[in-house]
KOLMIKE-641595 format. One line per 4 residues: number of its first residue (from 1); their letters; for each residue x, y, z of C-alpha. Coordinates in steps of 0.001 Angstrom, whole numbers. Layout:
BEGIN
NUM) a) X:Y:Z | ... $
This chain:
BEGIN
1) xxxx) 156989:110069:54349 | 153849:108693:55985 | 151565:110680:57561 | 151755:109221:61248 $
5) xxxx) 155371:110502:60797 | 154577:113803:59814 | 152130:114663:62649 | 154471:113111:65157 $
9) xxxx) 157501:115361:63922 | 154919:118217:63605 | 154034:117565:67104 | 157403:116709:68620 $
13) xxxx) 158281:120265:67184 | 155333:122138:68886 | 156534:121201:72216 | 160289:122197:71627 $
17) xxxx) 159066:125735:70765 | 157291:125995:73521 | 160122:124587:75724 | 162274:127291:74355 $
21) xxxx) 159689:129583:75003 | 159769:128851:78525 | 162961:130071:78824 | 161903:133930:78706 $
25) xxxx) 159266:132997:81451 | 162349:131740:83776 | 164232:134735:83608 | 161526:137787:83484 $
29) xxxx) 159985:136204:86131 | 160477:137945:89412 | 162349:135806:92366 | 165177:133603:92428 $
33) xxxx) 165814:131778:88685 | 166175:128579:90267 | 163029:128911:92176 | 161599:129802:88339 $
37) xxxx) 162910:126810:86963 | 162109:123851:89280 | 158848:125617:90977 | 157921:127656:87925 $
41) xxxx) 158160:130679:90922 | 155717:129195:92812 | 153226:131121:90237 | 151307:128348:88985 $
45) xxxx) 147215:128939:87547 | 145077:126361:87765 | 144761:125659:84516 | 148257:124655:84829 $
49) xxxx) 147803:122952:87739 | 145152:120601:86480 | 147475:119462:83236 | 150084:118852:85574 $
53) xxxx) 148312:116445:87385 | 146492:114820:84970 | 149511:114616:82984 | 151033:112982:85326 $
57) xxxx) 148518:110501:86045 | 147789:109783:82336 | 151055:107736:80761 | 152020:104512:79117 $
61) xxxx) 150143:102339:82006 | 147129:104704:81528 | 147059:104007:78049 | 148862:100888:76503 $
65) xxxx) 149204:99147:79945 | 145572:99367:80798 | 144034:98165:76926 | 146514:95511:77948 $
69) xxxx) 144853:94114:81191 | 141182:95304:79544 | 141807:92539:77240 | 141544:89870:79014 $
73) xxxx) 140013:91224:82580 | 137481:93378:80846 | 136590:97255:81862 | 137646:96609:85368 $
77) xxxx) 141169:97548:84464 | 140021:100840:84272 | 140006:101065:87772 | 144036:102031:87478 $
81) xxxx) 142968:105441:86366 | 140178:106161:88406 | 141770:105278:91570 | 144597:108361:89723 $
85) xxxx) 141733:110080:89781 | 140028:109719:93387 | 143443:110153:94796 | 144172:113797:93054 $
89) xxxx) 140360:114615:94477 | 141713:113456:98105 | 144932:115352:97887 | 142665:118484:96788 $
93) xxxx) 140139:118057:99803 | 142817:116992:102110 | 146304:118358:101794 | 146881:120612:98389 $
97) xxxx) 146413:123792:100758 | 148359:122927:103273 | 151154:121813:101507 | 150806:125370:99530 $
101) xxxx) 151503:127507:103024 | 154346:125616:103608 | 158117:126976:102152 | 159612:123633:101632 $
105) xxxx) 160435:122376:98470 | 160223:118723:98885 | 158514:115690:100807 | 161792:115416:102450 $
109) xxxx) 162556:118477:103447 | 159144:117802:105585 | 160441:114858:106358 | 163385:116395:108200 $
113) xxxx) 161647:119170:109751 | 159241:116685:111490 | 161757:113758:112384 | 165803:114908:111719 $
117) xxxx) 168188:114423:109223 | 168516:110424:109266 | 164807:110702:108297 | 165174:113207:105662 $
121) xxxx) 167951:111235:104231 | 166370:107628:103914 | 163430:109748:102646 | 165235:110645:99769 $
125) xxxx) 166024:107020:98628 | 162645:105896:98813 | 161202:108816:97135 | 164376:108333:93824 $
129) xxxx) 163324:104810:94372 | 159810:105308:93400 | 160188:108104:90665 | 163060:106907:88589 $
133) xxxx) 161883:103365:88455 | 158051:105246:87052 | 160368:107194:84844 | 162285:104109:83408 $
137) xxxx) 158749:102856:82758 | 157619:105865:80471 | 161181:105267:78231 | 160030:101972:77812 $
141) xxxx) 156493:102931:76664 | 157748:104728:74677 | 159951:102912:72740 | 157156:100245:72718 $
145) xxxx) 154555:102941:71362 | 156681:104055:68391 | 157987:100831:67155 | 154662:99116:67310 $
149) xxxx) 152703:102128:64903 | 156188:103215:62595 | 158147:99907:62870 | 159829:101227:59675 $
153) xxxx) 161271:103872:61313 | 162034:102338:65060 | 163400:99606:66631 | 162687:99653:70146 $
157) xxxx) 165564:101088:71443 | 165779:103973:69168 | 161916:104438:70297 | 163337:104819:73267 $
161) xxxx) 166396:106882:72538 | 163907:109065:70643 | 161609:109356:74001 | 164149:109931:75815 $
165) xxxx) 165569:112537:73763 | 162665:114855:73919 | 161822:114121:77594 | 164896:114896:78626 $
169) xxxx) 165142:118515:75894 | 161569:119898:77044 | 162986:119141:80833 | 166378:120715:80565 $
173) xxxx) 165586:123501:78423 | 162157:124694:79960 | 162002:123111:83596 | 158690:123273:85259 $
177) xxxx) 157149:126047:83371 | 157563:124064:80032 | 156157:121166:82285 | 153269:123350:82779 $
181) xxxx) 152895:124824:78864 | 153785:121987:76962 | 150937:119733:79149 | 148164:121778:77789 $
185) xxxx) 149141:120163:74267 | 149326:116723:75807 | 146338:116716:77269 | 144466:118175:74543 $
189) xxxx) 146003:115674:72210 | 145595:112402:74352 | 141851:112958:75109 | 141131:114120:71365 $
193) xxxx) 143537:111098:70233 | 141403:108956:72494 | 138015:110026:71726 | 138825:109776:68224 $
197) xxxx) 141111:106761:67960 | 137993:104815:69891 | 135049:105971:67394 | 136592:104893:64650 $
201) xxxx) 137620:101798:66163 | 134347:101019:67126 | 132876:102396:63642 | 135266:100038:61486 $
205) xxxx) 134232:96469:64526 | 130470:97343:63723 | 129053:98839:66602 | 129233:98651:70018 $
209) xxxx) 126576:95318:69611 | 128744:93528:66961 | 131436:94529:69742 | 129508:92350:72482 $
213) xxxx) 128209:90146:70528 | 132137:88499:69381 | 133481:88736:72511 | 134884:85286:74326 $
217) xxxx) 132094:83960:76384 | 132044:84088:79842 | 134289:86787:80394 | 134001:89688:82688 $
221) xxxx) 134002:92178:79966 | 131138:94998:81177 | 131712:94270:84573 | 133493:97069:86364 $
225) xxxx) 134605:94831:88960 | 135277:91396:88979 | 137798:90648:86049 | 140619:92383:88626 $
229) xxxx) 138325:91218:91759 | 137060:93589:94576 | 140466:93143:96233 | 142346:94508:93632 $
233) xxxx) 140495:97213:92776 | 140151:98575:96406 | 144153:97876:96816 | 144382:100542:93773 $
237) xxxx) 142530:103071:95708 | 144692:102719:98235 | 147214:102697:96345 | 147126:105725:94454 $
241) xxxx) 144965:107676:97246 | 148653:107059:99336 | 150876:107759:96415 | 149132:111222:95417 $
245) xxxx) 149278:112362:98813 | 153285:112258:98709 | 154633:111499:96068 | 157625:114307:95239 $
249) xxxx) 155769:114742:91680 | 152724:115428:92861 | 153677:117368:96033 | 156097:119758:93919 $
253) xxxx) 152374:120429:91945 | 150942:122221:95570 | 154185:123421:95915 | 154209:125078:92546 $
257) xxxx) 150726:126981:92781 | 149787:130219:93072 | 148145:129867:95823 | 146311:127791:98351 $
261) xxxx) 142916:128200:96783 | 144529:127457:93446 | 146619:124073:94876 | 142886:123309:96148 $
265) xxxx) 141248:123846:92864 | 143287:122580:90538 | 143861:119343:92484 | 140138:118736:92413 $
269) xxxx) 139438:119446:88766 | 142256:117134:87711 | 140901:114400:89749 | 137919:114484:87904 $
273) xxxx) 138937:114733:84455 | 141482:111932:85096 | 138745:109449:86093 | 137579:108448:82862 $
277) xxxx) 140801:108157:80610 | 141011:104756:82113 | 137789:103477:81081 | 138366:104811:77411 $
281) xxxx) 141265:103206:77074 | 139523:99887:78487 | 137115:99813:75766 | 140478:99384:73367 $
285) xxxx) 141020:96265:75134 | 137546:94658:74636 | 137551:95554:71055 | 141277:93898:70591 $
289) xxxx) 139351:91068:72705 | 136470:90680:70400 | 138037:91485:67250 | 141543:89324:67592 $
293) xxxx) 140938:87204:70247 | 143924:84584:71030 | 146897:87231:70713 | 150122:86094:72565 $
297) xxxx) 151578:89052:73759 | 148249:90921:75884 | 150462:94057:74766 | 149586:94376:71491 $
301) xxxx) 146332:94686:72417 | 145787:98268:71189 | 148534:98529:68658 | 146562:96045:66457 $
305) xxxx) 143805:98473:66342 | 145571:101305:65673 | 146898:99444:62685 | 143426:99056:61253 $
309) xxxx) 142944:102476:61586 | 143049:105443:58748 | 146446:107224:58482 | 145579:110740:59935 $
313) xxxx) 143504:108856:63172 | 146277:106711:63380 | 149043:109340:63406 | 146557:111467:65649 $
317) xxxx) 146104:108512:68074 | 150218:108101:67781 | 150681:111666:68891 | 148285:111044:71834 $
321) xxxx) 149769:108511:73426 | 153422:109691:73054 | 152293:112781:74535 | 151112:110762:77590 $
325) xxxx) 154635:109225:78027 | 155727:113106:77364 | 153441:114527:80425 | 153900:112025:82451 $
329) xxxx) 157841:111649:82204 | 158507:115511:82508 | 157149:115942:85350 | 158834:113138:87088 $
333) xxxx) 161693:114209:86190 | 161473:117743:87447 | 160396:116003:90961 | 163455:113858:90830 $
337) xxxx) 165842:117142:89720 | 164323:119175:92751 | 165402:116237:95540 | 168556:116221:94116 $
341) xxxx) 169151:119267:94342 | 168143:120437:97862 | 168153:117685:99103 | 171391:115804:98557 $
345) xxxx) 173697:118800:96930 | 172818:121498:98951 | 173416:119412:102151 | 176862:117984:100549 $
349) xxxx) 177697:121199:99353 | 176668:123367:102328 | 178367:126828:100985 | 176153:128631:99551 $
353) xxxx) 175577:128509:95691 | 175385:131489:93252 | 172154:132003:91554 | 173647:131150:88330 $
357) xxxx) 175763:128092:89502 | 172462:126770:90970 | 170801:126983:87585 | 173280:124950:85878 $
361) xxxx) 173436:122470:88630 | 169941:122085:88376 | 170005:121580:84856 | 172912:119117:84982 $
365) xxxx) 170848:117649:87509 | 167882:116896:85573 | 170235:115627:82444 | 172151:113579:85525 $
369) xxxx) 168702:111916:86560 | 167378:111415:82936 | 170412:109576:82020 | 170385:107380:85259 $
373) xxxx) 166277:106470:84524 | 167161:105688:80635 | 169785:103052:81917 | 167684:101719:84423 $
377) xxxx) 165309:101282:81124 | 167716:100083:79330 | 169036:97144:81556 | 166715:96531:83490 $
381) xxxx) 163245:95947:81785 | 162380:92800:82804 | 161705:93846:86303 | 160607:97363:86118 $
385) xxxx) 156840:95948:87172 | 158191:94744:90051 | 159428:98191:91032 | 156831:100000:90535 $
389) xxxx) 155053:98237:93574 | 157653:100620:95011 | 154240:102997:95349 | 153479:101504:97928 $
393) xxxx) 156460:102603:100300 | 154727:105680:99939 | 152604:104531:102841 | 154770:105969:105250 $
397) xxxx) 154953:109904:104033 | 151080:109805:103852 | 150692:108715:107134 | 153221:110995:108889 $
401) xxxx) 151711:113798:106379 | 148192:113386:107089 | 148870:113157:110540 | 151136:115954:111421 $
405) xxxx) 148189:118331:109479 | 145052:116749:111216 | 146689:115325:114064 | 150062:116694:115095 $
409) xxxx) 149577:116051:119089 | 149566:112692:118000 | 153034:112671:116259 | 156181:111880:117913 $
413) xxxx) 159694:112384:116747 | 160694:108690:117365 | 157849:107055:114406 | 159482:109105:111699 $
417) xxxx) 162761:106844:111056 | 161423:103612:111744 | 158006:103882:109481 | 159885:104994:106801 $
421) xxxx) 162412:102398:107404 | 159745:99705:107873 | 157762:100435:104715 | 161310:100164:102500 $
425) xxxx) 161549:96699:104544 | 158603:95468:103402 | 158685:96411:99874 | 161987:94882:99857 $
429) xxxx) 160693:91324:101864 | 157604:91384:99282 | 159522:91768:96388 | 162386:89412:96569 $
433) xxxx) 161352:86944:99142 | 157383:85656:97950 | 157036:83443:100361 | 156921:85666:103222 $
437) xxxx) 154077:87679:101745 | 150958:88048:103809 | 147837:89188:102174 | 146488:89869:98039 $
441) xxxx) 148379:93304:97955 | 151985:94740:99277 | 149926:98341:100568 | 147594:96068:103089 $
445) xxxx) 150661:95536:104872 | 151831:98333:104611 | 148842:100586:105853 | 149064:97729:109270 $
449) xxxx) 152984:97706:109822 | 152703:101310:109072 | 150273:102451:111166 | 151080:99584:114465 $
453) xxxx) 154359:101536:114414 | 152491:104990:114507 | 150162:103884:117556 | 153211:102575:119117 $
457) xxxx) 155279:105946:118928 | 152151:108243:120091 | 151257:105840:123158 | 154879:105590:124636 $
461) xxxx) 157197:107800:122782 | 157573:111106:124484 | 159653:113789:122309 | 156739:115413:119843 $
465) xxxx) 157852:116010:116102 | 158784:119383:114603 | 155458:120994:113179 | 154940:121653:109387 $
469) xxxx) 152471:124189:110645 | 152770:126016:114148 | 149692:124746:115971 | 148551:128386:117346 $
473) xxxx) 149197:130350:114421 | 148345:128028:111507 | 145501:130557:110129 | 148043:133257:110072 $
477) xxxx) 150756:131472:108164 | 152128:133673:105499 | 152048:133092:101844 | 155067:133468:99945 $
481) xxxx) 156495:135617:97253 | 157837:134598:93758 | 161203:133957:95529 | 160007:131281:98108 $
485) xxxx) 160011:133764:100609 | 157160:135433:103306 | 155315:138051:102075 | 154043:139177:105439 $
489) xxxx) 156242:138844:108768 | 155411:136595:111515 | 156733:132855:112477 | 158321:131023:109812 $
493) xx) 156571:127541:108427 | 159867:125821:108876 $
């Protein structure tokens, strides 16, 4: 048995046992089980706050995706994680504490609060849209990552059937609190993989100098922006400033904390330790680029270095970026499983549900959503880049968020439905009509349509949205309990 095998089955059982573990934390926890197992009580320290995020942030794109571009666009392609990064320092600074006095459970749930049930509704769509088709994406990775460094044990698809597998089995078993636990592994293990991996990569090339010295000529390798050109690189700001701000999977994360002060905290440590991963893995790249120059498939970019390297780095480096896959697909998943649940079952199913029903819905619903993601994987492959500009109909939710927080007088019950609707439109016209496109990036558009609509709605519109937050009594807003609930009485959030 080789020893890449062993540390990945060594590894692979860590996290069970602590996914099982989890288990006694769901039910000795005070509050509502359910509330234990998709908001882990809403009890979350920062510490497990900050792996949640920068689990989240650091996957298969972060990783293999990003040594991909770095080879031939140079340490610009960094820029996917530090734009991660900037965004989860935004979200800290801007919305993490608000979004922890608030009892909802969801980004639509605020939705239809602020704008009605048609608004809640197509808010659910585009928020499954975005997170199963990122999802897909990390079964994919996966399956790439473990048949490219033990091709003797995987083919691709039992790479992914093996990702799969465990994402779905830490989800299930643990829900959000395993989320939480069996992140502090992953992270651990992708930076250390990282770090390490990238020495000895560099050790066995010569040196950073022999490095520079055998790369193509010409190229934009140093230069932090213009292999992916200034446009690009602000569009991923944008980009990931909007998605972080509310995206389900990152919301649930302020939803989750202990407190506001934690939400706050955690948010802005994350940010900062996810801004270099990118740049690390970048380096990969321009190694791959100086070292084996001319590869067909950009891809295999960093798997040819990991081949070169010693059996326990390379088993170490293997762990790593499976665990990134891990991180980043659990907690998608638990943000997909929570919209599910109170969002389209509990408004289907409007009696109410027993405490223990509702657990095993919940946990049918995560297995539901897994397998839906894995067939999307499956079939659809060859176009899963093309959904994952779905980010950008997050547009919309940030702009009625931020808004109704810093500027509710300006919101009016009438903008909700059509931005929403309008931002699916255009990801819709940009992906499968071209020619119609206007501009370098789909979020451009998006931030313009977006926002003309907003101005629109707050010059003539009359009817003023529902508030997330009571204007005059915002500062005494009360937290809640384990259970979801006030702790203190006074006007409700919702």
């Amino acid at each position: 048995m080789s020893m890449q095998l062993v540390i990945l089955i060594c590894y692979v059982a860590a996290l069970l046992g602590i996914s099982w573990w989890s288990t006694r934390l769901i039910k000795s926890s005070r509050g509502n089980r359910t509330l234990n197992y998709l908001l882990a009580g809403r009890n979350m320290p920062a510490i497990l706050i900050v792996v949640m995020l920068v689990g989240l942030a650091v996957g298969g794109a972060s990783t293999v995706g990003v040594a991909e571009r770095a080879y031939t666009q140079g340490m610009s392609a960094g820029w996917y994680n530090a734009a991660w990064g900037l965004g989860g320092i935004f979200v800290g600074l801007a919305v993490a504490g608000h979004f922890r006095k608030m009892t909802v459970k969801t980004v639509p749930e605020m939705m239809g609060i602020m704008f009605g049930p048609s608004t809640r509704l197509i808010s659910v769509f585009c928020q499954l849209l975005v997170m199963i088709s990122i999802t897909a994406l990390q079964y994919v990775a996966g399956g790439a990552i473990l048949t490219a460094l033990l091709p003797d044990v995987f083919t691709f698809n039992q790479g992914m059937m093996a990702s799969a597998l465990i994402f779905i089995t830490i989800t299930v078993v643990g829900g959000y609190w395993a989320s939480g636990l069996t992140n502090i592994i992953n992270i651990v293990a992708i930076y250390i993989g990282i770090v390490v991996a990238l020495w000895q990569t560099l050790k066995q090339a010569g040196g950073f100098d022999a490095v520079l010295k055998d790369l193509p000529v010409g190229g934009p390798w140093l230069d932090p922006v213009s292999g992916l050109g200034l446009a690009t690189v602000v569009a991923f700001v944008v980009v990931m400033v909007t998605m972080a701000v509310s995206t389900q999977a990152v919301a649930q994360i302020s939803f989750a904390s202990k407190n506001e002060k934690t939400a706050r905290n955690g948010f802005l440590v994350g940010g900062v330790l996810i801004l270099p991963a990118g740049f690390l893995c970048a380096m990969f790249g321009i190694v791959a680029a100086s070292k084996f120059p001319g590869l067909e498939n950009a891809s295999m970019a960093l798997p040819v270095l990991v081949a070169q390297l010693s059996p326990a780095v390379g088993g170490l480096f293997l762990a790593s970026l499976w665990a990134a896959d891990i991180s980043t697909a659990v907690g998608l998943l638990m943000g997909c499983s929570t919209l599910v649940l109170e969002d389209v079952i509990k408004k289907i199913y409007v009696k109410p549900i027993s405490p223990h029903r509702e657990m095993l819905v919940s946990r049918l619903v995560v297995l539901l959503v897994s397998l839906m993601s894995f067939g999307l994987a499956l079939t659809v492959v060859g176009i899963l880049k093309t959904i994952t500009t779905a980010l950008a109909v997050t547009t919309s939710f940030t702009l009625l968020i931020i808004a109704s927080v810093y500027f509710p007088r300006l919101v009016k019950k009438a903008a909700g439905f059509w931005i929403v609707l309008a931002s699916l439109a255009l990801w819709i016209i940009w992906t499968y009509f071209p020619s119609l496109r206007v501009g370098p990036e789909l979020i451009y558009m998006e931030w313009l349509v977006c926002g003309g609509i907003f101005v629109f709605c707050a010059i003539f519109a009359k009817k003023p949205a529902g508030r997330l937050i009571p204007e005059k009594a915002e500062a005494a807003v009360p937290q809640t309990d384990a259970a979801g609930q006030p702790e203190i009485k006074g006007a409700s959030v919702i």
